[in-house]
C-alpha positions, 0 to 999 in steps of 0.5 A: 500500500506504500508504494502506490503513495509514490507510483500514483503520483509518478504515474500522474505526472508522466502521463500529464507530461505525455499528453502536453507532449502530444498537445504541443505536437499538435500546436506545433504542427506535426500532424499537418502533412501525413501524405507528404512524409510518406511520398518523400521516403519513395522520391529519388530526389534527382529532379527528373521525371519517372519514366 
């Protein structure tokens, strides 16, 4: 019963500090542009057309 007086509170707070995590991401914008990471990652990069 004494170690959930220290893990309960620990617990809170890392959870709290994962969600403004997540917020700031959110304000930052992260999650803008989700299509966009995934068509750089098969971009060649060298600037001509496919053929």
């Amino acid at each position: 019963m004494n170690t959930l007086v220290y893990l309960m509170p620990i617990a809170l707070v890392l959870g709290g500090l994962g969600l403004a995590a997540f917020l700031w991401a959110l304000k930052s914008g992260q999650y803008e542009d989700l299509d966009g990471a995934s068509w750089r990652v098969l971009d060649d990069g060298d600037g001509r057309p496919q053929d």
